[in-house]
C-alpha positions, 0 to 999 in steps of 0.5 A: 500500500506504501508502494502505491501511494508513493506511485500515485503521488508521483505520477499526481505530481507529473500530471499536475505539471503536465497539465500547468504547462498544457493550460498555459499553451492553451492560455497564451494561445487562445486568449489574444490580446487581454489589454483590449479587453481591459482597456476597450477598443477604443484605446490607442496602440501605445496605450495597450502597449504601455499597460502590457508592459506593466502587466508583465506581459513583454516577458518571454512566455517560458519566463512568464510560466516560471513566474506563475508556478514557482513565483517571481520573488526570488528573481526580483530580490536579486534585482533589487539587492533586498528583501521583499515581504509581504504583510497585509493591508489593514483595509482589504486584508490582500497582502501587499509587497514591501522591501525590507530595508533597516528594520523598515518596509519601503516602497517607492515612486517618481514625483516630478522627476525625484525618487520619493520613498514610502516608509510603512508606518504601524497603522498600515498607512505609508509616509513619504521621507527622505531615504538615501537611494542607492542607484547602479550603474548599468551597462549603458552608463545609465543610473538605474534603480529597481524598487517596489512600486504601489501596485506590487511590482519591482520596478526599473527606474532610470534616473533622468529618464522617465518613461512616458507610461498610461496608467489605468484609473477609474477615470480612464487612461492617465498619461504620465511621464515619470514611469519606470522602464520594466516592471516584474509583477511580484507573487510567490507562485501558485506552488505556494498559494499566489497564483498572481494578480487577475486581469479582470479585477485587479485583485489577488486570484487567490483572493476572488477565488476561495469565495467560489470555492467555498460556494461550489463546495456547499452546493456540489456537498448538498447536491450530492448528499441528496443525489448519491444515496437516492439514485443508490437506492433506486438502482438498488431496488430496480437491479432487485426488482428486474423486470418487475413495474417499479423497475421500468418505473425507475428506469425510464424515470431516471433516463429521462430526467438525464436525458433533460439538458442542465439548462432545460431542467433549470429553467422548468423549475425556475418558472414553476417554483420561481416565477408561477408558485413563487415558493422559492428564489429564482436565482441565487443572488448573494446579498453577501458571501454568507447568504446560503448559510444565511437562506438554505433556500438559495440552494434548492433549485440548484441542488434540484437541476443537479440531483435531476440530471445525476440521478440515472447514471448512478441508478443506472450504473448501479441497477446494471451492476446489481443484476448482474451480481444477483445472476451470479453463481453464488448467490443463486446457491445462497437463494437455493440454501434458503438464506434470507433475501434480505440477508443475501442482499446486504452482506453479499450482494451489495458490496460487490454491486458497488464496484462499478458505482463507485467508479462513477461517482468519483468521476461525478464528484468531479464534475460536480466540483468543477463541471456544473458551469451550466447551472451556476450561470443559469442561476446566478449562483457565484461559483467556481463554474461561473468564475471560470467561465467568466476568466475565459469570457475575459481571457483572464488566464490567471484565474483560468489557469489557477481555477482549472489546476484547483479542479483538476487537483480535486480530481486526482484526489478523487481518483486516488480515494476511489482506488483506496474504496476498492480495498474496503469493497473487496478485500481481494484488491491489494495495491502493492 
């Protein structure tokens, strides 16, 4: 057993890398040119220049891979010659970047051509003052300073020399003339949690997407809490029952309730418990991040469109499984012996009945856990299937990309405990 989880660890380490590189291929490739979508298509060619630059985006993709999964912080403290942290904001709790310099945390900005540095003071708030700046000198002769900037990034300022950049506000494009020349967006890597900045929203991936997270859980848990134990049952009940009026009842039920598209089955239910019987939300608009604890309600026709089109691949999968264990050998000879049917089928039948099952509902675990796109977007409902569809729809592949290796890390794991099932279901399976 020791042996065969050693092995899976590491072939789950080489698909994890097989499929960060793949994404991020697919990524770059796919996605064409994201600071149209961020800045319009109005904006100017330099304007999208300038902001690709600061977003990183004029490295070279392998560079910019690298940065992603094992970060940017080391190449940057060697940049700088100091010690980058992180600490966080008092006011939205993200983490900020800061260099480390004599028991101080600094950062830095050009005003009206001079250096201004940025001391850290205790309440979180910054206080400009005068810190002896430390400029090198180039291979061109120029006198260059790498520092943190406000917005996260190691910067490249070159004294006298002020790039002319466009920088993004609420306002629109501002243009200045003091920039830096190169920017490094900062981040640990996603091997360490920091699967960096996103376009779309200017904030932490990691930030934006544990909230999904949490949410896609709740429902994929309750959806499977109501769905794995009833089509169980009534795969059950029809593989005993073969042939019999309860189980074509069950089957054609089943078959036709998978055979309903998502969108389908979403919307019939949103027009008779929504909109005609109003009995419950129509869609599950979050007031705050804690509104399904707060009205369970927001979970029910979801968790309904789920349980009506998960229902008859495991009921199906395990009347199959079912009839075929009740036709075999030995519990033929354990009816004949005069065993109780009941008995016959609890201890003997069941287990072995639930092989096959089991191998279809982790495979469903998965797609409950990152699949269910359709009915989060039918109904509103802030998850990780409308996260990631609204990144594609953006070209925002760093919440793709972080998003897509979450679900794919999930479905390892549910691989992998499906494996370890096997054992308990039958003691012959030995992993060696």
């Amino acid at each position: 057993m020791a042996r065969f989880l050693i092995r899976s660890l590491i072939s789950t380490v080489i698909t994890m890398l097989m499929v960060s590189i793949f994404l991020f291929v697919l990524l770059e490739v796919g996605t064409g040119d994201v600071t149209v979508k961020i800045l319009g298509v109005f904006s100017t060619p330099e304007q999208r220049e300038s902001y690709r630059k600061q977003l990183g985006l004029d490295s070279a993709p392998w560079r910019r891979y690298l940065d992603w999964l094992i970060g940017s912080e080391g190449r940057a403290e060697q940049l700088t010659g100091m010690d980058l942290v992180t600490v966080d904001n008092p006011q939205t709790g993200e983490q900020e970047w800061w260099a480390a310099v004599d028991g101080s945390l600094l950062r830095w900005r050009m005003e009206e051509g001079e250096m201004v540095a940025l001391v850290r003071q205790p309440d979180g708030s910054a206080q400009a003052s005068a810190v002896e700046m430390s400029w090198a000198t180039d291979e061109e002769g120029r006198s260059v300073f790498w520092g943190v900037d406000t917005k996260n990034n190691a910067v490249k300022w070159v004294k006298d020399e002020g790039a002319e950049v466009f920088v993004l506000t609420k306002a629109g494009m501002r243009r200045e003339s003091d920039g830096p020349q190169q920017w490094l967006p900062l981040s640990r890597g996603l091997l360490w949690g920091d699967a960096g900045k996103s376009l779309q929203t200017g904030r932490p991936v990691t930030v934006t997407l544990l909230p999904r997270v949490r949410n896609t859980l709740v429902l994929a848990l309750a959806a499977f809490i109501v769905v794995m134990p009833l089509a169980l049952a009534l795969g059950i009940l029809a593989g005993v029952n073969e042939g019999k009026l309860l189980d074509r009842a069950i089957s054609v039920t089943s078959l036709g309730a998978t055979a309903t598209p998502e969108f389908v089955t979403g919307i019939f239910l949103i027009l008779i418990f929504g909109v005609w019987l109003r009995w419950l939300p129509a869609v599950s608009i979050f007031l705050t991040p804690d509104a399904v604890f707060q009205d369970p309600r927001l979970l029910v026709l979801p968790v309904l469109t789920l349980t009506a089109v998960e229902l008859g691949y495991v009921a199906r999968m395990t009347r199959a499984s079912m009839v075929e264990v009740m036709d075999s050998p030995y519990i033929r000879t354990a009816i004949i012996k005069g065993m109780p049917v009941r008995r016959i089928i609890w201890r003997h039948a069941l287990r072995n009945a639930l092989m096959a099952p089991v191998t279809v509902i982790m495979l469903h675990v998965n797609w409950l856990i990152g699949g269910i796109v359709v009915v989060e977007v039918i109904f509103g409902y802030p998850g990780i299937g409308q996260y990631i569809y609204d990144a594609a729809i953006f070209g925002d592949y760093k919440a793709v990309a972080a998003a897509a290796m979450l679900t794919v890390m999930i479905a390892v794991g549910t691989r992998l405990i499906g494996d370890l099932l096997y054992t308990f279901l039958n003691p012959r399976i030995r992993y060696s």
